[in-house]
VOGU-3710 file (C-alpha; in Angstrom, 3 decimals, decimal comma):
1> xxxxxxxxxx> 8,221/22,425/-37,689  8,150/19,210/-39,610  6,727/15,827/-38,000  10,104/14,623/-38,322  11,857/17,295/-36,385  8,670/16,692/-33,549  9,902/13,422/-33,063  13,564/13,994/-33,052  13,511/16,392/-30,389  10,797/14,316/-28,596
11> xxxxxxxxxx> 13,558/11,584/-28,855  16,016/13,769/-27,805  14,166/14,713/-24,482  13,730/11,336/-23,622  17,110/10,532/-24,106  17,839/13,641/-21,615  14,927/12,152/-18,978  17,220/8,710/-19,370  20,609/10,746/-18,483  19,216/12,536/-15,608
21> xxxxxxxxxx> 17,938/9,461/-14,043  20,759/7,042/-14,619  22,969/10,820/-13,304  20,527/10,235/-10,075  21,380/6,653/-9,713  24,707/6,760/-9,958  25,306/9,296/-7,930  23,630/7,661/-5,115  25,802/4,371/-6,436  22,908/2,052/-7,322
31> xxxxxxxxxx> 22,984/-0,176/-9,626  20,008/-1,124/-11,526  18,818/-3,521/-9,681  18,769/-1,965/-6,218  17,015/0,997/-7,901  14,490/-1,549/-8,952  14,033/-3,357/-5,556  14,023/0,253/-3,794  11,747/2,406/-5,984  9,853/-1,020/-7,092
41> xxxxxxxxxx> 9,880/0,223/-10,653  11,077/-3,039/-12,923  14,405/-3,514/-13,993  13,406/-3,567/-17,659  11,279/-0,389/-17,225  14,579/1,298/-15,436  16,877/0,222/-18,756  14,689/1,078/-21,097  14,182/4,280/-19,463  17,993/5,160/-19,054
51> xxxxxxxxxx> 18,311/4,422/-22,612  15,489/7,000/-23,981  13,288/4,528/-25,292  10,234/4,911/-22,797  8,456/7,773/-21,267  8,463/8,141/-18,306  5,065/7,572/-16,378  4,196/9,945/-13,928  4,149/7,266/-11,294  7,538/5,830/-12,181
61> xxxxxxxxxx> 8,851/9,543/-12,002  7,429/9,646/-8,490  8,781/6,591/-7,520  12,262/7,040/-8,603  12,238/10,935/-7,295  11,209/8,961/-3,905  14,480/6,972/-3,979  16,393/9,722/-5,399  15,162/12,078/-2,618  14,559/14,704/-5,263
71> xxxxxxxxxx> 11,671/16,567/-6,661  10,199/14,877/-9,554  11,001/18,066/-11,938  14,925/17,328/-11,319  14,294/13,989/-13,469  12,711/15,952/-16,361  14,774/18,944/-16,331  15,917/19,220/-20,554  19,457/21,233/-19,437  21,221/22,260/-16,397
81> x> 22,406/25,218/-15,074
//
């Protein structure tokens, strides 16, 4: 595996990390900013994250599985059954 296809498919997962947290939010009809004042995670971070150009932190994954009411491992979950 090339260094190129590394980083594609690391890009990849954190575009699928982004989906399955903005899934979460929306499904529990937040917007952005009440995510942010609920899980106090910042508004940029949440965007950024949604978008798949962060990683997550494993505190912000905590925090947002918190508001979500989920375990942490739903967030990072690459496919779904």
């Amino acid at each position: 595996m090339s260094v190129a296809e590394v980083k594609t498919n690391h890009k990849e997962q954190m575009m699928i990390v982004g989906e399955n947290i903005r899934r979460q939010r929306k499904a529990m009809s937040y917007d952005v900013v009440e995510l942010s004042i609920l899980s106090r995670v910042s508004e940029v971070t949440i965007k950024r994250l949604e978008a798949g150009y962060d990683n997550v932190t494993l505190e912000t994954l905590v925090k947002l599985a918190n508001v979500f009411k989920c375990d942490p491992s739903e967030l990072l979950k690459l496919y779904h059954l």
